[in-house]
C-alpha positions as CSV (number, residue, x, y, z in Angstrom):
1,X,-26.8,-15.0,-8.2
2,X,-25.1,-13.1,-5.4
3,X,-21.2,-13.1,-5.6
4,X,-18.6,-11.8,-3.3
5,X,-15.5,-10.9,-4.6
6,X,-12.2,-10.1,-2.9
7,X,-8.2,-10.1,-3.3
8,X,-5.1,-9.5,-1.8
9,X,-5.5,-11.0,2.0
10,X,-2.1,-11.0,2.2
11,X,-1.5,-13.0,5.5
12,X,1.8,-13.3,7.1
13,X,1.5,-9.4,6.3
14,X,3.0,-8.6,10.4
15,X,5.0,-4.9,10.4
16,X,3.5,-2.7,13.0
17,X,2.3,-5.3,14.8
18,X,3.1,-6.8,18.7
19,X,3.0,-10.9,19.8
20,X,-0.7,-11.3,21.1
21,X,-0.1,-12.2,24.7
22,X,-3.3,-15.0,24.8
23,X,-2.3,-16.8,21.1
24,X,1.1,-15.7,20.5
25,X,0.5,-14.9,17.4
26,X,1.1,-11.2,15.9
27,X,-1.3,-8.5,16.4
28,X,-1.1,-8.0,12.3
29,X,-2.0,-11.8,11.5
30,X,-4.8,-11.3,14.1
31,X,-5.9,-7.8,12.4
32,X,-6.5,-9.4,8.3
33,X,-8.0,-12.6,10.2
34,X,-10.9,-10.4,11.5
35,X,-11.1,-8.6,8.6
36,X,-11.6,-11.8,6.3
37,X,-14.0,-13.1,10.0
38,X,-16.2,-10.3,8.4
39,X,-16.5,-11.2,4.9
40,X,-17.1,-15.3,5.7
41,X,-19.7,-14.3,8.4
42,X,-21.5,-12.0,5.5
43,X,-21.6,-14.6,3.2
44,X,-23.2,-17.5,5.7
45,X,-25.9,-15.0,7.2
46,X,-26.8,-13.0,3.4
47,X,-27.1,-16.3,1.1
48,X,-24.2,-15.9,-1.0
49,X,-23.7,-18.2,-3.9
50,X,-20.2,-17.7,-4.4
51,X,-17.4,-16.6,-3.4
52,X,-14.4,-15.4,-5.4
53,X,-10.9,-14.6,-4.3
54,X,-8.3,-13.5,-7.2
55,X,-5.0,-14.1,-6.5
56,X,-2.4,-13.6,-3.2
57,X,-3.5,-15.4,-0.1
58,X,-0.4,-14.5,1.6
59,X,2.6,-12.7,1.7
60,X,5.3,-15.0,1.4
61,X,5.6,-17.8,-1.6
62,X,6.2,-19.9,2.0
63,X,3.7,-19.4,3.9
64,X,4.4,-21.0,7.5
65,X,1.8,-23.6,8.8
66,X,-0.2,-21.4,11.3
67,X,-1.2,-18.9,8.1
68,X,-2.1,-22.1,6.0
69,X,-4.1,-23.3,9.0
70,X,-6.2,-20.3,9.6
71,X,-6.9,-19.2,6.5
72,X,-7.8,-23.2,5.6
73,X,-10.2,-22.4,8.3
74,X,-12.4,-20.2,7.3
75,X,-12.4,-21.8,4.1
76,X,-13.5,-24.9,5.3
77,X,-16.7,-22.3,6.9
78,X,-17.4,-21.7,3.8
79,X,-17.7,-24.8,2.0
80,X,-19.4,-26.4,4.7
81,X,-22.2,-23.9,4.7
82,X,-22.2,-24.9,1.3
83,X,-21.1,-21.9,-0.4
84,X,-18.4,-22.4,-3.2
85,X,-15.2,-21.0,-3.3
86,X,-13.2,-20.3,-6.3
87,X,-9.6,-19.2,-5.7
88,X,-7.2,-17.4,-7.9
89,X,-3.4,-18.1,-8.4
90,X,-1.9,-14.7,-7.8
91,X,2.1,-13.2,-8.0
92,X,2.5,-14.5,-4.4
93,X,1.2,-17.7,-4.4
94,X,3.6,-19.2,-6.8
95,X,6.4,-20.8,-6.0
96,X,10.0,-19.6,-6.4
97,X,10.6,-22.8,-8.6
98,X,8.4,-24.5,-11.5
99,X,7.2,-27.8,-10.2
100,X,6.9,-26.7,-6.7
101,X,3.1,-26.2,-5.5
102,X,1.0,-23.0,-4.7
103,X,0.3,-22.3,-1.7
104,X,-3.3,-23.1,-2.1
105,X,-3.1,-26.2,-4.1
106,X,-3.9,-28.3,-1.7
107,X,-7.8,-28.0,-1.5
108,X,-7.5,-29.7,-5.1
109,X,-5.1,-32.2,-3.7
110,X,-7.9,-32.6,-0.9
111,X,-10.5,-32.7,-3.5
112,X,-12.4,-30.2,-0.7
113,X,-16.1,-30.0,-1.3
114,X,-16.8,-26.5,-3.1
115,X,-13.5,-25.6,-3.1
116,X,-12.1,-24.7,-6.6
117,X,-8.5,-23.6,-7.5
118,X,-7.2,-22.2,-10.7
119,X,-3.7,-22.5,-11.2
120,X,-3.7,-22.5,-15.1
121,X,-5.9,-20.1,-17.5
122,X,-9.0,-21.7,-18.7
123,X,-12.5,-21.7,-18.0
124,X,-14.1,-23.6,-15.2
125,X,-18.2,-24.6,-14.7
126,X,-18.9,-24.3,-10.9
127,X,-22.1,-24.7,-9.4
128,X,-23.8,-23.0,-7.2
129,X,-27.0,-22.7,-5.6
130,X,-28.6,-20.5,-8.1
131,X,-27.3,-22.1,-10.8
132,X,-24.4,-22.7,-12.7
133,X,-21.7,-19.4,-13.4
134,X,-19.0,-19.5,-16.1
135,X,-15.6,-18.0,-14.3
136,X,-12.4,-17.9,-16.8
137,X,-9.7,-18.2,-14.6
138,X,-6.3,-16.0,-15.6
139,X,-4.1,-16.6,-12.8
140,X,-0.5,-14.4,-12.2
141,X,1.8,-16.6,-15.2
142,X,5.0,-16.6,-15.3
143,X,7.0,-15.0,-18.4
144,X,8.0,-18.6,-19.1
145,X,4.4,-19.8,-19.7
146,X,3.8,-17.4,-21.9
147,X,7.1,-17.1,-24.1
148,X,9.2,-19.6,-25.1
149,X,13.1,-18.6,-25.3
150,X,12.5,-18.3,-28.7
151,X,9.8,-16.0,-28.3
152,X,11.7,-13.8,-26.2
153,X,15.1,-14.0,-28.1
154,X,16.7,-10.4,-28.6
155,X,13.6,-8.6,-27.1
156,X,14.3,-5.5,-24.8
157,X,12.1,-4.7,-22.2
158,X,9.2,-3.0,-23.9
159,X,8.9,-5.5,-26.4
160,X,8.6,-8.2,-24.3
161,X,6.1,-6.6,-22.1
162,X,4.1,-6.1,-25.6
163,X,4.6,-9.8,-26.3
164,X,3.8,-11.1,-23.3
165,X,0.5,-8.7,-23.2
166,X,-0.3,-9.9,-26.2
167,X,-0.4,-13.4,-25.6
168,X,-2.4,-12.7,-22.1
169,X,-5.0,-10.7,-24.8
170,X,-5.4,-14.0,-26.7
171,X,-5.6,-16.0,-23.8
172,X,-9.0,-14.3,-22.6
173,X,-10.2,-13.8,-26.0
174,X,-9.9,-17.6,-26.8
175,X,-11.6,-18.6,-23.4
176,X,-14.4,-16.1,-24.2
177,X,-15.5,-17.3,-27.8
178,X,-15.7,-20.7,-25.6
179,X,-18.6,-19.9,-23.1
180,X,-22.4,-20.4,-23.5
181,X,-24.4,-17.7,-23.5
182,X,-27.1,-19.0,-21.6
183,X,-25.0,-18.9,-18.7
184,X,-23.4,-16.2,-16.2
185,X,-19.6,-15.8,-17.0
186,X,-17.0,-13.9,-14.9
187,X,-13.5,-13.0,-15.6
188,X,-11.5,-13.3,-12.7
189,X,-7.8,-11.9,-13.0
190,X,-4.8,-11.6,-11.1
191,X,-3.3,-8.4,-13.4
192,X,-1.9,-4.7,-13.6
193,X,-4.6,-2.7,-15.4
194,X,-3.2,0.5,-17.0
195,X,-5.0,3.5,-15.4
196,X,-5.5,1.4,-12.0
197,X,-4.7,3.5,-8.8
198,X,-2.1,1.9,-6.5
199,X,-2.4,1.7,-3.0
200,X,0.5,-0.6,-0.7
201,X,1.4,-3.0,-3.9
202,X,4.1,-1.0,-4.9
203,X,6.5,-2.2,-2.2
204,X,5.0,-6.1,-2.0
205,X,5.6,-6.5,-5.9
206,X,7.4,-9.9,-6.4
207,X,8.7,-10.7,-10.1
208,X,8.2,-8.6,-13.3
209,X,4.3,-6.9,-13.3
210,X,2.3,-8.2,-16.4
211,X,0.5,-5.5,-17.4
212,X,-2.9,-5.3,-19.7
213,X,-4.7,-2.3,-21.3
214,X,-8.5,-1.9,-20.4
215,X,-9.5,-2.6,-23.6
216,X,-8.0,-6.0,-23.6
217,X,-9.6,-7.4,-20.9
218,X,-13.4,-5.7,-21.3
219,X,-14.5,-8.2,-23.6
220,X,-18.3,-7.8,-23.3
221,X,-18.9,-11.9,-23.2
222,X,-18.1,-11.5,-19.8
223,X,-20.9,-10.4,-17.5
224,X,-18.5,-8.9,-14.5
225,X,-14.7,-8.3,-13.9
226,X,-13.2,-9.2,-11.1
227,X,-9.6,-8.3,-10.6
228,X,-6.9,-8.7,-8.3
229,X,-3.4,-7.4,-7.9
230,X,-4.2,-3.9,-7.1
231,X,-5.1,-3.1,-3.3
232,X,-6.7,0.2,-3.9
233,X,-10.8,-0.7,-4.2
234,X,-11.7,0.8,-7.8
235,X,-14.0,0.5,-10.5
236,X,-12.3,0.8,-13.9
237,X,-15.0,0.6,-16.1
238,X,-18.6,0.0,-16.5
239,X,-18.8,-1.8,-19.7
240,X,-18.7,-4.6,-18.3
241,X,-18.0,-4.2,-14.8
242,X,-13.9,-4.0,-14.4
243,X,-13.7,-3.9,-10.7
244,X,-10.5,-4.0,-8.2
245,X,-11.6,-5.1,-5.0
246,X,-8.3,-4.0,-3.1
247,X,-6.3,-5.5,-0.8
248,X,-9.2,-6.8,2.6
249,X,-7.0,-5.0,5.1
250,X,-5.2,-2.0,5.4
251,X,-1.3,-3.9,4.8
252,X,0.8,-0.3,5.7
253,X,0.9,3.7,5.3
254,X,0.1,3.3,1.3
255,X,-3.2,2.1,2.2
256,X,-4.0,4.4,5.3
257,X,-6.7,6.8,3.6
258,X,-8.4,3.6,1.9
259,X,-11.5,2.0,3.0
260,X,-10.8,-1.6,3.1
261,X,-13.4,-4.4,2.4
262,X,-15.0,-6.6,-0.1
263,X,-17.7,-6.3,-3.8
264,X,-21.2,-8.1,-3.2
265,X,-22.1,-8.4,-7.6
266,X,-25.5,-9.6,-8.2
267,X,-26.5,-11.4,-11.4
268,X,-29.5,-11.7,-12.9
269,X,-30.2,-15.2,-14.5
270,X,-33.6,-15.0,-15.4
271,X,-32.0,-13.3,-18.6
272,X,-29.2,-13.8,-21.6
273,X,-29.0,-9.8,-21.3
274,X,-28.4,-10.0,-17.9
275,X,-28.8,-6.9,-15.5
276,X,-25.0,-6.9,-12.8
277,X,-25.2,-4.7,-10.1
278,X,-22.5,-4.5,-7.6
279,X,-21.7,-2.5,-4.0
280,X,-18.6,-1.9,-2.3
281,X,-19.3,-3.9,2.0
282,X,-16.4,-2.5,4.1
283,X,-15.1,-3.8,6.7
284,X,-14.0,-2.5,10.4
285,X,-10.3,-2.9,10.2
286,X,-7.4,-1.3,11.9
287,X,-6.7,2.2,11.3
288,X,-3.4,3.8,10.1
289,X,-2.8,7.7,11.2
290,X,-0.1,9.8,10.0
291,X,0.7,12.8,12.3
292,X,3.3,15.8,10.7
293,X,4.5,18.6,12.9
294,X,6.6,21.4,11.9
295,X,8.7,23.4,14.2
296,X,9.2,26.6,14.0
297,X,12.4,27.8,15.2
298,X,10.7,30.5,17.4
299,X,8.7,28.3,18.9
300,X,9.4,28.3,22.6
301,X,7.0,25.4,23.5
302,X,7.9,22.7,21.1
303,X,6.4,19.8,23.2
304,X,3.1,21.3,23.4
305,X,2.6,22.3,19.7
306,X,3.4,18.2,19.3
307,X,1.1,17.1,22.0
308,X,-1.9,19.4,20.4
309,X,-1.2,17.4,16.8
310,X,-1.7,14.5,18.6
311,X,-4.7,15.4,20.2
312,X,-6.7,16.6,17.1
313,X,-5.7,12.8,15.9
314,X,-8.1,9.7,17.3
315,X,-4.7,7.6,17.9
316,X,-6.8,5.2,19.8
317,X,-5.8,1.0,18.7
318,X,-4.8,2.7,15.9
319,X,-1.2,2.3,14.1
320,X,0.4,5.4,14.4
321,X,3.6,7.4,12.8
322,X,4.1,10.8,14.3
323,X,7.1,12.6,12.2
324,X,8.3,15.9,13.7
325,X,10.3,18.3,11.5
326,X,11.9,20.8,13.8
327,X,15.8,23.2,13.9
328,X,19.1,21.9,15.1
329,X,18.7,24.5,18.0
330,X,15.1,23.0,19.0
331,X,16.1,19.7,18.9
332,X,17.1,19.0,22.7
333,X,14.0,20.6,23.6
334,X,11.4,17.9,23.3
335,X,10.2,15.9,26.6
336,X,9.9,12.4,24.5
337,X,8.3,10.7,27.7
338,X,5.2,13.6,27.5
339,X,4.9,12.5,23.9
340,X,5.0,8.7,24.5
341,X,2.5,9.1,27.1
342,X,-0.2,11.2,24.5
343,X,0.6,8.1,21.7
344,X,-0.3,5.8,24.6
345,X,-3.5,4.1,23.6
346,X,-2.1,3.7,20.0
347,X,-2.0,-0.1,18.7
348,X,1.2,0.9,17.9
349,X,3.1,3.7,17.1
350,X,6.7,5.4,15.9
351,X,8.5,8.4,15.9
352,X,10.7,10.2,13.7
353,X,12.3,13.2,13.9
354,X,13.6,15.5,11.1
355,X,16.9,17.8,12.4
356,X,16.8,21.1,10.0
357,X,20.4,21.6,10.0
358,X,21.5,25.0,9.0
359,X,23.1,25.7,5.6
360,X,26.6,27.2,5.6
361,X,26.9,30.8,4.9
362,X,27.8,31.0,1.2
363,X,29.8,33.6,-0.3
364,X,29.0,33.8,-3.8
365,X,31.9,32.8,-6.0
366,X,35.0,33.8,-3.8
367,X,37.1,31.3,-1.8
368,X,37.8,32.2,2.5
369,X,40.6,33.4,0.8
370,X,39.6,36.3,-1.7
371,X,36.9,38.0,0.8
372,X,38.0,40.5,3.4
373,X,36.9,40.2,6.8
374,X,34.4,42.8,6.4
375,X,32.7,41.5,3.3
376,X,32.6,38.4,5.4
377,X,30.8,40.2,7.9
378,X,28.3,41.6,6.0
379,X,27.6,38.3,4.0
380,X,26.7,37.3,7.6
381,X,24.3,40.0,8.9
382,X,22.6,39.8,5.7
383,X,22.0,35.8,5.6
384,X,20.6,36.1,9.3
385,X,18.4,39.2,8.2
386,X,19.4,41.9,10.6
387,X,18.2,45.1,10.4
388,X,19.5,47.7,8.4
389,X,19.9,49.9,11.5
390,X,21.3,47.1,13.5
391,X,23.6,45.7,10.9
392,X,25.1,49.4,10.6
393,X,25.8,49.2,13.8
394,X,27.5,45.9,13.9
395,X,29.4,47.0,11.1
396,X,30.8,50.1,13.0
397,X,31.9,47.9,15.8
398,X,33.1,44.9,13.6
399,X,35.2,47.1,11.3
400,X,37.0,48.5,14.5
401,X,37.4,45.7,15.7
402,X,39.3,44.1,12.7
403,X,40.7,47.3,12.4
404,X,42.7,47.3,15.5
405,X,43.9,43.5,15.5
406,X,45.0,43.9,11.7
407,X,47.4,47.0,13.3
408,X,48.3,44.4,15.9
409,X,46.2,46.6,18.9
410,X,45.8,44.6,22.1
411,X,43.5,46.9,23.9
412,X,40.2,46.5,25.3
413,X,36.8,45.9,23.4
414,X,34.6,49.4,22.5
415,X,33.0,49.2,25.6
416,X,29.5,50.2,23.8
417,X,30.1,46.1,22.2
418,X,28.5,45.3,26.0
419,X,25.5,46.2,24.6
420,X,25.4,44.6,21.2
């Protein structure tokens, strides 16, 4: 039984993106669309059985209509290539109300051939064309669901969090005694695994994280893991098979060293002790480059040491984010149409500059008041690191200088000060 199994699509996703001139549409929408293209165009031409999504369609608990109606279309490839699909309730596809629907509850209300939706934990038979595969279904659940106000009464915020893991432990342990043997089974979750590496959740989390130890979800009844939630790609065990399978497309910067993609899990049937293997398939998705400059504040040439970062980059229809670091001094000094012109074939692209400001001298512990003009002086040649010979002279010259206008002298400089 060949499975594909992917999370986090995240449409409606649209920062760093521009209004495609020939649909109107953003470039961003456009971007995940391909990227999930990929994944449906694998599964027609390799055979799959199944495929599984767990948890966050899109972005927004309200989706607008042109995000439902694209991704309802390449669903609707899918099923009528007669492929099932089994589709996870995640964190954003709840409403911000009980009583309100998902967003993708209305394949069931559709009754759409080969189209499955879990909105509730439990443990669903679906069919497919090598047989029949067990999947228990624990979709993102409110804190409500699983604790009653009596439940929660008095509870700070670490005991709650052990409550509600607890329950979400006996959840999957209750569906798992349930399953026959003689069939496949998969877990499919929409959760925070402790020891999970995060990738461009961190920013998108909606609602408090629910949040389950390994060992509470590798119960070995199941014969694969799939998981949701987390948009870095990651296996977190082997015993059975706990496997993140990221967010499809890169979403912002958190995700830019990330390949993005999808799991192809194969199952053997022929078997009760049956042999999983799984592969990571990426996909050919947008690129996200990150370009950091430094300037030095002897650098005579800023806007060249900016255009050869650039050019060690491939900036080409990628998104880009060039952030220059350079002195107060420097900071007039840069020819920002040279540097637009180098970040030209970028997708997209932004600049930010960093002014180093210089610190005021400081004088150790004594007000303006309680140092002398002198000890002022030196305080000065020593933060700007003159030279010993060079400070003396400055001294020479600066305390004759003070010198004469404390005895109220009006005459010329030293005329050696010229030359200083």
């Amino acid at each position: 039984m060949k499975v594909i199994h992917f999370a986090d699509l995240h449409l409606g996703v649209e920062s760093y993106g521009k209004t495609d001139p020939s649909s109107g549409l953003s470039s961003r929408l456009l971007d995940i669309l391909a990227s999930f293209d990929q994944l449906v165009d694998y599964a027609i031409k390799n055979g799959v059985d199944l495929v599984l999504f767990c948890g966050d369609a899109y972005k927004s608990r309200d989706p607008s209509q042109t995000q439902q109606r694209e991704f309802a279309r390449r669903i609707k490839r899918l099923s009528g290539k007669n492929i099932p699909v089994f589709l996870l309730i995640g964190n954003h596809d709840l409403p911000n109300a009980i009583g309100r629907a998902t967003t993708t509850e209305i394949f069931n209300t559709l009754a759409v051939a080969n189209v499955h939706v879990a909105n509730q934990p439990g443990t669903y038979k679906v069919q497919t064309p090598s047989g029949v595969v067990q999947i228990v279904a624990l979709p993102w659940l409110r804190r409500s669901f699983l604790l009653t106000k009596e439940d929660s009464r008095n509870l700070n915020f670490d005991e709650l969090n052990q409550q509600m893991q607890q329950k979400l432990t006996n959840i999957i342990n209750a569906e798992a005694e349930k399953l026959d043997p003689a069939l496949p089974s998969i877990l499919a979750a929409h959760v925070w695994v402790t020891g999970a590496r995060i990738g461009s959740e961190d920013y998108m989390t909606i609602g408090q994280e629910q949040v389950l130890l390994p060992s509470n979800v590798a119960n070995p009844a199941f014969n694969y893991i799939a998981l949701g939630h987390i948009h870095r790609h990651q296996v977190i065990s082997e015993e059975p098979p706990m496997v993140y399978a990221g967010s499809l497309d890169r979403l912002d910067f958190g995700d830019e060293g990330d390949e993005k993609g999808f799991y192809v899990v194969e199952i053997d049937t022929a078997s009760v002790k049956r042999k999983v293997s799984y592969r990571f398939q990426p996909v050919n998705s947008r690129r996200f480059v990150t370009i950091r400059v430094n300037i030095e504040p002897q650098d005579t040439e800023p806007t060249v040491t900016i255009l050869q970062a650039i050019a060690k980059k491939d900036v080409s229809e990628a998104i880009v984010r060039l952030q220059v670091s350079l002195p107060q001094e420097l900071e007039g000094q840069t020819r920002d149409g040279d540097i637009r012109e180098a970040l030209r074939g970028a997708h997209y692209y932004t600049v930010a500059k960093d002014i180093r400001r210089e610190n005021r001298l400081r004088l150790g512990d004594q007000t303006a008041e309680e140092i002398t003009p002198v000890q002022a002086l030196k305080a000065y040649l020593k933060s700007i690191k003159v030279s010993p010979e060079r400070a003396k002279a400055l001294l020479d010259y600066g305390e004759k200088l003070i010198r004469e206008n404390q005895e109220g002298g009006k005459g010329a400089l030293p005329e050696t000060t010229a030359h200083l």
